[in-house]
C-alpha positions as CSV (number, residue, x, y, z in Angstrom):
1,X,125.4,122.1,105.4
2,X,123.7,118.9,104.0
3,X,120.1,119.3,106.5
4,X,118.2,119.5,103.0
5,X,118.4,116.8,100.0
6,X,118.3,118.7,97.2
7,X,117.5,117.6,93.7
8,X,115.9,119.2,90.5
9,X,113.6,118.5,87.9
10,X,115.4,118.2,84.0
11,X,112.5,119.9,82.5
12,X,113.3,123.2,83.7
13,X,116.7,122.5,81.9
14,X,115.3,121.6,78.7
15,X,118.6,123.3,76.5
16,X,120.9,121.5,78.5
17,X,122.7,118.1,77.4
18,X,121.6,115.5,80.6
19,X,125.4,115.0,80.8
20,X,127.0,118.7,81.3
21,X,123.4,118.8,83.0
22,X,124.5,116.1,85.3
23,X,128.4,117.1,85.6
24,X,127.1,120.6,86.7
25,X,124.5,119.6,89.4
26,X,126.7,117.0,91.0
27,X,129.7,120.0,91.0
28,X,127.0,122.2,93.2
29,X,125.9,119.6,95.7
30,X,122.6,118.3,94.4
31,X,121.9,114.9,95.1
32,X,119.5,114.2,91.8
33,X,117.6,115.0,88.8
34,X,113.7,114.2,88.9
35,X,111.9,113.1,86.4
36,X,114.0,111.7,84.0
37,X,113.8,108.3,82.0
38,X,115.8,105.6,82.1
39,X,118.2,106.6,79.5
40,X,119.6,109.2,81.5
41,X,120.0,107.1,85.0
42,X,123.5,105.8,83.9
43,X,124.7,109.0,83.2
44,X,123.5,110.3,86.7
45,X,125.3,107.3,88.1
46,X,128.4,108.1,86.7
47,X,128.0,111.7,88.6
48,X,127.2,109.8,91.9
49,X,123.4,111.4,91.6
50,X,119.9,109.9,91.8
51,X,116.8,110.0,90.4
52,X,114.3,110.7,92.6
53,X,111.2,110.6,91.2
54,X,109.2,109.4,88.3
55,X,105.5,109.8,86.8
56,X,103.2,107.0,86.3
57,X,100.7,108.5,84.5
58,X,99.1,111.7,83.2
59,X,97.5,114.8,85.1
60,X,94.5,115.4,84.2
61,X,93.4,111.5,84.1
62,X,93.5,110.3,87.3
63,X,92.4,108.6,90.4
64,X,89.5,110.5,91.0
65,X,87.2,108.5,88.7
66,X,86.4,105.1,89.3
67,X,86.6,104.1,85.1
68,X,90.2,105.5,85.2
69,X,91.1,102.7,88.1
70,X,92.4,99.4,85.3
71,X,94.7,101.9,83.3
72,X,96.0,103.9,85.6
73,X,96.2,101.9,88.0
74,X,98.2,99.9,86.0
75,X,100.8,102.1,85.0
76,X,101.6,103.1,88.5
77,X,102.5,100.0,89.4
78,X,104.5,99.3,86.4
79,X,105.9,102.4,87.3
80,X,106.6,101.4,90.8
81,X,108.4,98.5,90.1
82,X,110.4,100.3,87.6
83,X,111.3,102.0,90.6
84,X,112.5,99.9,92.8
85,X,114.3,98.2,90.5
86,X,116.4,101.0,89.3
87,X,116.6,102.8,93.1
88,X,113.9,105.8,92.5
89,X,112.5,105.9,95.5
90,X,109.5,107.8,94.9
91,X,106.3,108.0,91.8
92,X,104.6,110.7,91.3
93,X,100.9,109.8,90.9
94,X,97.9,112.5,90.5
95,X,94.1,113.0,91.4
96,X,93.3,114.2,87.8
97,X,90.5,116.9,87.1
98,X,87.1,117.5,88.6
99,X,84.9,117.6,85.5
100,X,82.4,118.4,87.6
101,X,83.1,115.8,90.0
102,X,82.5,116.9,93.5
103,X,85.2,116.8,95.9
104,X,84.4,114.1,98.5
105,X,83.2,111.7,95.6
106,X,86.5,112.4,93.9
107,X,88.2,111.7,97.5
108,X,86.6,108.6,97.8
109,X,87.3,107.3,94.7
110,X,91.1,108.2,94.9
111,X,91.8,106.1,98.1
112,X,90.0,103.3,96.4
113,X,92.2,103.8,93.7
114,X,95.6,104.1,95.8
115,X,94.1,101.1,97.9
116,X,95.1,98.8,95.2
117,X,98.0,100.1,94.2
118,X,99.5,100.7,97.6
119,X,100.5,97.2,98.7
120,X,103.0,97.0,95.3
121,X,104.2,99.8,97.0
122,X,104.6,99.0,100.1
123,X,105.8,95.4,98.9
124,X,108.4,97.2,96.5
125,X,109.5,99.7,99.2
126,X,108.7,103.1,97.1
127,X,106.8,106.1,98.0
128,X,103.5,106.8,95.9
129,X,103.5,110.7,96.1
130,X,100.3,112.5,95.0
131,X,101.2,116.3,94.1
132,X,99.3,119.1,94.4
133,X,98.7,121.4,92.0
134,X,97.3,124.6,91.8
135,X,93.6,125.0,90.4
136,X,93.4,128.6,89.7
137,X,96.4,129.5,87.1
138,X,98.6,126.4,85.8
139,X,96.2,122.9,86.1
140,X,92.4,124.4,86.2
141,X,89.9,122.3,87.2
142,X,92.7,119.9,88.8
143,X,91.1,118.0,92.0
144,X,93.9,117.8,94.6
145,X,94.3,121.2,94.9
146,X,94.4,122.2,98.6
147,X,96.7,120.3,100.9
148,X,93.9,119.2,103.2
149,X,92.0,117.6,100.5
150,X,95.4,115.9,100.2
151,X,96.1,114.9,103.3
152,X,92.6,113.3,104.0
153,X,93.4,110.9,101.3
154,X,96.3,110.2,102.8
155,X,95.1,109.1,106.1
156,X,92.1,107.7,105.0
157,X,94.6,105.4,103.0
158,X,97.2,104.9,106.3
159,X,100.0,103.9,104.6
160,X,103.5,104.9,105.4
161,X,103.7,104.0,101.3
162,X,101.4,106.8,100.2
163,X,102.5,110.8,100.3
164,X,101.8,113.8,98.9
165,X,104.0,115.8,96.8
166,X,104.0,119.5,98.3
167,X,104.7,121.9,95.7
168,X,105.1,125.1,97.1
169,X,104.5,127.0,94.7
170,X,101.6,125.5,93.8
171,X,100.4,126.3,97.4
172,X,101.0,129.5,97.9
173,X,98.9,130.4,95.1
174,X,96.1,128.4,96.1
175,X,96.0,128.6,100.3
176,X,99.7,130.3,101.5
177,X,100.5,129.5,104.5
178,X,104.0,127.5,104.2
179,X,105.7,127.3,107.0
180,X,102.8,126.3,109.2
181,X,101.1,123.7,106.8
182,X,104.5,121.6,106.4
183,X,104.4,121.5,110.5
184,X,101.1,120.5,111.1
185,X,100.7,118.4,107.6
186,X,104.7,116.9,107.6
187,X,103.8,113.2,108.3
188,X,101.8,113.3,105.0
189,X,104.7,114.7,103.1
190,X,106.7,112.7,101.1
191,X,108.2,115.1,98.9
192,X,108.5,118.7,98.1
193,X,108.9,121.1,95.1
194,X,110.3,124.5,94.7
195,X,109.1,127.7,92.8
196,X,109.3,131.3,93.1
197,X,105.5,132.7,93.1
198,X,104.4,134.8,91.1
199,X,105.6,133.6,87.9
200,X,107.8,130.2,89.0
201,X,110.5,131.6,88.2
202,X,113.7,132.3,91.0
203,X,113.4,131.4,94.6
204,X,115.2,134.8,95.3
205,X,114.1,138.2,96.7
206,X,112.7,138.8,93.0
207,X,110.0,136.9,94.4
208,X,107.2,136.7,97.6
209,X,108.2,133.7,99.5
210,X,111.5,133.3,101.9
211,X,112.9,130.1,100.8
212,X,116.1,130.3,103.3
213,X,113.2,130.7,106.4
214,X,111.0,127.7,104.6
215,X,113.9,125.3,105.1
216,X,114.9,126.3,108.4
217,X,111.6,125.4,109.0
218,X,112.0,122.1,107.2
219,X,115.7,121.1,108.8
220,X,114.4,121.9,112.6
221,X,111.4,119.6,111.8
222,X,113.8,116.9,110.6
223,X,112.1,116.6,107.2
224,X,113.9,113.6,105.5
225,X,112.6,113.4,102.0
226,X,113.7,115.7,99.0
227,X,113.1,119.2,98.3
228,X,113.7,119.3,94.4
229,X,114.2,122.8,92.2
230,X,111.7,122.9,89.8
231,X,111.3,126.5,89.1
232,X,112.0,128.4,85.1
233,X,114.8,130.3,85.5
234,X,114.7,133.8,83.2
235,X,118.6,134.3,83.8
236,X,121.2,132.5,83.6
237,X,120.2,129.0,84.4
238,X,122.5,127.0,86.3
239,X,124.2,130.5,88.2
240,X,120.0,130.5,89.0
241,X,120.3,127.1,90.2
242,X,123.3,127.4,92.0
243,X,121.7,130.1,93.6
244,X,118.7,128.0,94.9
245,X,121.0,125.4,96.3
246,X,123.4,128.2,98.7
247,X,120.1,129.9,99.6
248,X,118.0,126.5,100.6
249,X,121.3,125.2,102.0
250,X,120.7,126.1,106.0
């Protein structure tokens, strides 16, 4: 039905050549592969597919400490205009850990960070998307870990340039509550992931979350940014991708 732009993230796909790769998700509607370098953006051009998003920098160094700023800084925004010059519209940029940081120093210090970074992007016209992770199983001690944290950095920054990266399966571990977070949060969403919970594995009924009824929920709020598959498949993996797409296809 086309109300959701769907993409996926390569890594997922590891065993499987970025051109069949390519061929396959362009043959099931997907509009791109995430986070992918720049040798495989012609060959997604020549399947009519994007990439949407790229990393600037690693996870658990980040914006949350004020030493971190002159590096990392720096690489988001060579990774911004990277961006913008080869149409990705989004970066993917992250708090980094606690270390025993507490949380509103950590806050602070991340929209000081994004402060000056965030006229490149707004100057370069792409989308500096923070992600949240989950604390307790896959990224412990990770800072931006609880989408209000998130979204207070995000408004404290006010910039139409700066987003968060809502991973859902990285929230339903941590807080639950889907379908009513994306309404009352959506203006600090930039960008959304995928991933069955437990396990990130299939969005199916193998799994405790109803995708179909999430992006309902998504399409009636007239999200416009990307919801991109980035879960492990255990079967088959592109009949388990094909599968996303028809069921997040509403």
């Amino acid at each position: 039905m086309g109300r959701i732009k769907q993409c996926v993230s390569k890594w997922c796909y590891g065993g499987i050549a970025m051109e069949p790769f390519a061929k396959a998700c362009a043959e099931m509607g997907l509009l791109g592969v995430e986070m992918v370098g720049a040798d495989a953006w012609p060959i997604l051009k020549k399947y009519g597919l994007i990439c949407p998003t790229i990393g600037a920098h690693g996870i658990g160094k980040g914006l949350n400490r004020k030493e971190n700023h002159e590096e990392v800084c720096g690489q988001i925004e060579r990774a911004l205009e990277q961006a913008a010059a080869n149409g990705i519209p989004n970066v993917i940029c992250f708090s980094g850990n606690r270390e025993g940081l507490a949380d509103d120093v950590g806050l602070a210090n991340c929209v000081e960070g994004v402060k000056k970074v965030v006229g490149v992007a707004e100057q370069e016209k792409v989308t500096l998307i923070m992600e949240l992770l989950n604390s307790k199983r896959d990224h412990k001690d990770y800072q931006c870990d609880h989408t209000p944290w998130g979204v207070e950095v995000c408004k404290k920054v006010g910039s139409l340039r700066f987003k968060l990266l809502y991973d859902i399966y990285h929230m339903q571990i941590m807080e639950g509550d889907v379908i009513a977070t994306l309404r009352q949060d959506m203006e600090c969403i930039g960008h959304i992931h995928t991933g069955g919970v437990p396990g990130r594995n299939e969005i199916d009924d193998t799994q405790e979350l109803c995708y179909p009824a999430i992006m309902k929920a998504l399409a009636d709020m007239k999200y416009g940014g990307y919801v991109g598959h980035e879960f492990v498949p255990k079967r088959d993996p592109l009949a388990s991708l094909r599968q996303a797409v028809q069921l997040c296809d509403v």
